[in-house]
C-alpha angles and dihedrals in degrees: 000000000000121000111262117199123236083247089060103040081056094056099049095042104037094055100038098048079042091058094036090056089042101047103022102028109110114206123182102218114177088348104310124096114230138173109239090246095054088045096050089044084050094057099043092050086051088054097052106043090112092063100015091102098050094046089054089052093045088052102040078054097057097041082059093041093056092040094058091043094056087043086077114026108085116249124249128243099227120115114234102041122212120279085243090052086053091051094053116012095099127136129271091266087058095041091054090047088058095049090055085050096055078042095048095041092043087056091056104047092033098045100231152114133051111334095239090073106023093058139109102251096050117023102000084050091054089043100037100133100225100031104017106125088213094055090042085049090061085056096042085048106053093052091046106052095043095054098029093100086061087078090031115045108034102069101271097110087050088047097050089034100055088040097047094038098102088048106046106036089054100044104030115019101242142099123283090243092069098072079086097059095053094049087050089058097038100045088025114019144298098256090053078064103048092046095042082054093043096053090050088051100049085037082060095252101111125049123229089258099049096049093048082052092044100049091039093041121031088022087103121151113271113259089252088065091044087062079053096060101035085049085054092056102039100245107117097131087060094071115129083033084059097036097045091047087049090058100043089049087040096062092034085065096039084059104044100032095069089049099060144041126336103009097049095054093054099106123253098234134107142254092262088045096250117124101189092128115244099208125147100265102199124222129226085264119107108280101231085049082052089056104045087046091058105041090056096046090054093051089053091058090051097053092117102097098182089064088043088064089041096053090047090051087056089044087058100044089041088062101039090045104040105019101041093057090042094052094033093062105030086046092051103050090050099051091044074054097055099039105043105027131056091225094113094052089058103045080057104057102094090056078066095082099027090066092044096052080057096052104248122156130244084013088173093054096043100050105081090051081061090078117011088085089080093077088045133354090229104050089079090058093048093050096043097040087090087056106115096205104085077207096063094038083049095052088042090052094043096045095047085056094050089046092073106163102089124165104216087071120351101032079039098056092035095063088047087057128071085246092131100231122119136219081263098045086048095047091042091046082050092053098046096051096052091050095052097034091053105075091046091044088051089044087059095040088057092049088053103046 
């Protein structure tokens, strides 16, 4: 092993365990038990509900603004394109999301426009000042972005990496560094996740086709938001029953979903084009002297802590620029969908008698919760939380949480990142889930009940 100075032993231990504490930590502050970032994004948010609307508006503004702008200038020829360019040169389909953004957001801080959308449970929902999960994302954002590189830049992803490689390549198809991404979703939150994975993929770390299996598979709600669905069914005494399915089914699906369609046909090249893989090849050396090796090495190359903060500022603006709109609008449209249309009740129809050829109670009232979480996670439990059978409300709360791919927050955020996946690959990868998750998830309710 080379010889690694005390400067560089601090700066791979001081961040990471920094980051670890920030983004995987779990306090229980007042009874709940909460990660500090989510915390600190918690106060703030609580800080700024007076002009958190208007600067959501100001920013999703600007975002279309940008966007219209870069439609119609030409584009240079040079390489590497300005960081403004990044933030607002999209296509005309993206152009156009963050104009029904600005649309949809106007409508709410201004009170107007048709009740479907201007309404409580679909726009006004995503932009409530002290609960909206688009003017919490501003917060969450802000704090993340800022302190990401913290579990990015100072050698932990090349520990973990080197160390998890032999698990999570086999098994999974990934690299070994993800293994962080999906602790920070499942300890922190899911869009942790998505935007850690993002941000590897865009940095030349991740293929096309790992970061579409990351972000889709290991992207799961964090545990706090798990007390938040069982609490709304009722069912918090069903905990480790919950929690335990969730994780069977969970790695069920992180086995099979890689394997098959979509997911199996996304190129395995990377963002520059190029498809040499960039694994971790381990030398003869022990595994655990590899890793060390090359997570201090890695911190010694990120010494610089002015363009830690740079690269954190981009990261923010990145997110509030290219990720809200994206949410604001998709999110939107879904839930007007939900709520106004009966869409969602038949789509869910055939689960009808799916659930009823597994034995499931009240099958007919239970269906439609089978796929309108795909416009928001907690709808199915909203719309379950009237079912009489514990059975039934425990297979709604543990599938919402294995569908995973909601569009409210995580399919959301997806389509605002580079992760090449599409609306169809999302809806068919939703479908699928719940298809396979369902008969382990009714083995496990039988054994329950």
């Amino acid at each position: 092993m080379k010889k690694h100075s005390l400067g560089s032993w601090l700066l791979f231990l001081i961040p990471s365990l920094l980051g670890v504490f920030i983004f995987m930590t779990p306090l229980n502050i007042e009874g709940a038990w909460k990660v500090p970032i989510a915390i600190m994004a918690n106060s703030l948010a609580g800080m700024v509900v007076p002009i958190i609307s208007w600067f959501a508006l100001t920013i999703m503004v600007i975002a279309a603004l940008g966007s219209v702008i870069y439609l119609f200038l030409p584009k240079t020829t040079l390489k590497a394109p300005s960081f403004t360019a990044q933030l607002f040169r999209v296509n005309l389909f993206w152009t156009i999301t963050r104009v029904l953004a600005v649309i949809f957001t106007a409508m709410v801080v201004f009170d107007f426009g048709p009740a479907a959308i201007n309404n409580p449970n679909t726009a006004g929902l995503l932009m409530d000042p002290e609960e909206g999960l688009v003017t919490f994302l501003f917060t969450i954002f802000l704090f993340a972005g800022l302190l990401l590189p913290l579990l990015t830049n100072f050698g932990l992803l090349e520990f973990f990496g080197t160390l998890m490689t032999k698990v999570m390549r086999p098994l999974f198809k990934i690299p070994g560094r993800s293994s962080i991404d999906a602790l920070a979703s499942w300890i922190g939150d899911g869009t942790i996740g998505v935007l850690m994975t993002s941000k590897q993929y865009e940095q030349g770390n991740y293929t096309k086709k790992e970061a579409a299996i990351i972000a889709t598979t290991f992207s799961i709600v964090s545990i706090t938001f798990c007390f938040t669905i069982l609490k709304e069914l009722n069912l918090e005494s069903y905990f480790f029953e919950f929690y335990g399915t969730v994780i069977i089914a969970g790695l069920a699906l992180a086995l099979i979903m890689p394997r098959i369609y979509p997911l199996r046909k996304i190129e395995a090249s990377y963002i520059d084009g190029s498809t040499k893989q960039k694994e971790e090849v381990l030398q003869d050396e022990p595994l655990l002297q590899v890793a060390t090796d090359r997570a201090l090495t890695s911190a010694k190359k990120n010494s610089n802590f002015a363009s830690f903060w740079a690269e954190g500022g981009k990261n923010v603006l990145d997110m509030w620029f290219a990720v809200a709109p994206v949410v604001m609008a998709f999110g939107t449209i879904a839930l007007v969908l939900a709520e106004f249309t009966p869409v969602f009740s038949f789509l869910g129809k055939p689960f009808e008698y799916y659930l009823a050829a597994l034995n499931i109670p009240e099958a007919g009232e239970a269906a439609q919760t089978m796929v309108v979480g795909f416009a928001d996670m907690l709808l199915p439990a909203i719309l379950g939380s009237g079912i009489e059978s514990e059975m039934t409300r425990f297979v709604i709360a543990t599938v919402s949480v294995t569908q995973l791919i909601y569009m409210s927050e995580v399919g959301g955020l997806i389509l605002g990142t580079k992760i090449p996946l599409k609306i169809w690959d999302l809806i068919v990868i939703f479908l699928l889930r719940t298809v396979i998750s369902l008969p382990i998830i009714a083995l496990m309710a039988h054994l329950f009940f």
